[in-house]
N, C-alpha and C positions, 0 to 999 in steps of 0.2 A: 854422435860418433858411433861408428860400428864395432861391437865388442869382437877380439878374432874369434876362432870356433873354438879355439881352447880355453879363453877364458870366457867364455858366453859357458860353455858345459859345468865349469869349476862355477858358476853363479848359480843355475840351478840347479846344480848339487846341493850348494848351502840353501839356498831358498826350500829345496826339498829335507835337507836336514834341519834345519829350525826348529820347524815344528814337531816334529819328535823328540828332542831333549826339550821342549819346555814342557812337554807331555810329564815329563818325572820333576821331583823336586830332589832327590840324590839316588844313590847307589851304595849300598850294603853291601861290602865283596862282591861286587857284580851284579845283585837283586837290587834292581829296578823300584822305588819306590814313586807311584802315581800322581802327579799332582789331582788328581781328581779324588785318592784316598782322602787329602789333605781337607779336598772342599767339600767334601762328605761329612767328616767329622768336625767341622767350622760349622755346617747348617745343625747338624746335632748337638753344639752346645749354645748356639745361637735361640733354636727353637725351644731348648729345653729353660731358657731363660737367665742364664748364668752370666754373661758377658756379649755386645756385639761383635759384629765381626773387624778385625783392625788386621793390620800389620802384624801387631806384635802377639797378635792371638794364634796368627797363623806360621809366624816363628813358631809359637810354644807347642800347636800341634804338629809341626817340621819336628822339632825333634823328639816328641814324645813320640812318633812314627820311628822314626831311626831309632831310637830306645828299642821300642819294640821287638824291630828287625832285628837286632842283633843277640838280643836276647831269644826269638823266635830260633835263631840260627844255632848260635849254643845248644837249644833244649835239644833241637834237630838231631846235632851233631852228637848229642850223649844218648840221643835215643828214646827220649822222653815219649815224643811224638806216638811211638806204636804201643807205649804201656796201655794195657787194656784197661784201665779205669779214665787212664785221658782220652782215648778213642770211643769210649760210654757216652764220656761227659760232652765230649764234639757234638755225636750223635745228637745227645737231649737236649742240644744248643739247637742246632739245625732243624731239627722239629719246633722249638717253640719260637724258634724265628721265621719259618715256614708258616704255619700256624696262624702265628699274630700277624702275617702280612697277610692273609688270605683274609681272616677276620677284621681287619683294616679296609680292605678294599668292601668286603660285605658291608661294612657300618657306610661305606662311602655309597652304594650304590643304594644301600636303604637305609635312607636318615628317618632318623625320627622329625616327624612332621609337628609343625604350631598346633594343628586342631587335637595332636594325640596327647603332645602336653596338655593343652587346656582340657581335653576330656579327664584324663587321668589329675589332674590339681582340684577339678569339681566332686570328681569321686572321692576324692578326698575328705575335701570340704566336710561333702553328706555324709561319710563314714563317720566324721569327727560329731558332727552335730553343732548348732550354731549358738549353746550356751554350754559355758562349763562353770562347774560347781565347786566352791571350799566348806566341805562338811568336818566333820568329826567322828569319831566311832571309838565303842568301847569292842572288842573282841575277846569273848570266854568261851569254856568248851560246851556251856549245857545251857538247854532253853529255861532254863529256874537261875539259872545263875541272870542271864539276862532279863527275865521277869522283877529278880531283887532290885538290880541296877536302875528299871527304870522305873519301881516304884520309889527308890531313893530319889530320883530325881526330879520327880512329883512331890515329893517332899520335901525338897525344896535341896537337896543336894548338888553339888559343882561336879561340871561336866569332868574338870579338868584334876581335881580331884577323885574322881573316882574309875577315871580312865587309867591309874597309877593300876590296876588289876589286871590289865587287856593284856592277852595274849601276842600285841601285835606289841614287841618293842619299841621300835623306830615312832609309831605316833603316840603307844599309850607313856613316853618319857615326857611325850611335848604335850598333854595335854589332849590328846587322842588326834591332835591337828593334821589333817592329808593333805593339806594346802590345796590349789585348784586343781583341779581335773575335770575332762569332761567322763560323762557315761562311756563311753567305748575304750576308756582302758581301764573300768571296774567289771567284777565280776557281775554277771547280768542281776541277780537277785538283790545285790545293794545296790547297783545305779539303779532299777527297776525303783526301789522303795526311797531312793537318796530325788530321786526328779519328781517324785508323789511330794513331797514336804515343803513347806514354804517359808520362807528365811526367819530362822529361832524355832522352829517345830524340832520334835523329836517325833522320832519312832515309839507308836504306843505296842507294838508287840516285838517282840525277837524276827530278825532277820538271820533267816537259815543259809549260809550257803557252802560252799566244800571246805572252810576253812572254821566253822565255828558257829558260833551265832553271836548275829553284830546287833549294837545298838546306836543309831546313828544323829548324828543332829547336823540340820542343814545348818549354816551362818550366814550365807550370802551367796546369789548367784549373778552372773553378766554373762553379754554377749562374747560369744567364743572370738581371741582375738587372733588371727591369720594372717603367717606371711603371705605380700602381694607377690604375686603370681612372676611379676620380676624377678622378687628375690629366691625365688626360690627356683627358678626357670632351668638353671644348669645341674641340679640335682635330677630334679624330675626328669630331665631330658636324659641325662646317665642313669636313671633306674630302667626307663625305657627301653635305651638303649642297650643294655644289660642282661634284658627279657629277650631280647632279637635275639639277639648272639646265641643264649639260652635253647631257645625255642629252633635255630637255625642247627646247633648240633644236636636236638633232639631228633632233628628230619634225616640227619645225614644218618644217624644211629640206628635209624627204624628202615631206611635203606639199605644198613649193608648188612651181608652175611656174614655172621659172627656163630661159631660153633665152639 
């Protein structure tokens, strides 16, 4: 059947009005609130891992929105809006959200690659070295104080006793005990002389280094033991990542004209 011409026009009017009210989810004295604000802030609590998205989550941000607005509206109305420490603070918003979305999309268009993980997890590795050590050490200030020490302990003196002297609290309370470590996070001159010894040796002369002079005894070494490269995959790839970013505003720095 043929609609007349009046109400044929009254039909696509509503057909064309439809979809602009379902465009909003309310109205604030007249300010339009977007349904698209709504599904903006449903993907950001969504993503951020907090709740799915449901019905009733999108009631909760419906009126945490209207909350807003009306409280936006208020500040408006008293004026809040042009104080100059809230017009700072907009400012320092809009920069580091500017910013982070420009360094967003940089991290997007250059990922860190699998080969650069696995390059940077081996360099690792070899930094660390593939045995670490649980030694002991006494620490005193003078090369004769260390001389007495390890001729008491040729003499048949206890380590653990006579580390009760050491300058270094923390091990000479326990016995002079460092527990394991590899060489690369001791000072060069005691790992140097701590990787020379073989499990129950002592150091027959003072070891010098910027904090004293050590007297050291190896107790036992093993192979250095390493997270797999799995585990440790999303750090690495954020350190990486990190250095980009890094090295990316170093370039933009050295380009621009700063007086």
């Amino acid at each position: 059947m043929m609609l007349k011409p009046a109400r044929l026009m009254l039909a696509l009017i509503a057909v064309a009005a439809a979809p602009a009210f379902a465009q909003n989810v309310a109205t604030v004295n007249g300010k339009a609130i977007p349904a698209a604000k709504v599904d903006q802030m449903v993907k950001q609590v969504v993503a951020q891992g907090q709740q799915p998205d449901s019905p009733q989550l999108r009631e909760a941000v419906k009126k945490e929105l209207i909350s807003r607005e009306v409280l936006l509206q208020e500040a408006d109305k008293q004026g809040y809006g042009k104080k100059a420490e809230v017009t700072a603070a907009i400012d320092n918003a809009r920069q580091s959200i500017t910013i982070n979305a420009m360094l967003a999309d940089y991290v997007k268009k250059n990922p860190v690659k699998d080969a650069e993980i696995q390059a940077e997890y081996d360099k690792y590795k070899a930094t660390v070295g593939g045995t670490e050590y649980h030694s002991r050490h006494i620490l005193v200030a003078t090369e004769q104080e260390a001389k007495d020490i390890i001729a008491k302990l040729k003499a048949g003196g206890k380590f653990e006793d006579l580390a009760k002297v050491s300058k270094d609290p923390g091990s000479g309370a326990n016995g002079g005990d460092l527990g394991w470590m590899t060489p690369a996070k001791l000072v060069k001159p005691f790992a140097d002389a701590m990787v020379a010894l073989k499990p129950g040796e002592l150091t027959q002369t003072p070891v010098k280094s910027e904090f004293g002079y050590h007297v050291i005894k190896l107790e036992e070494s093993r192979p250095t033991k390493f997270p797999s490269l799995e585990e440790v995959k999303p750090q690495v790839a954020e350190g990486l990542q990190q250095r980009k970013i890094a090295a990316y505003r170093e370039e933009l720095l050295k380009k621009a004209k700063i007086q």
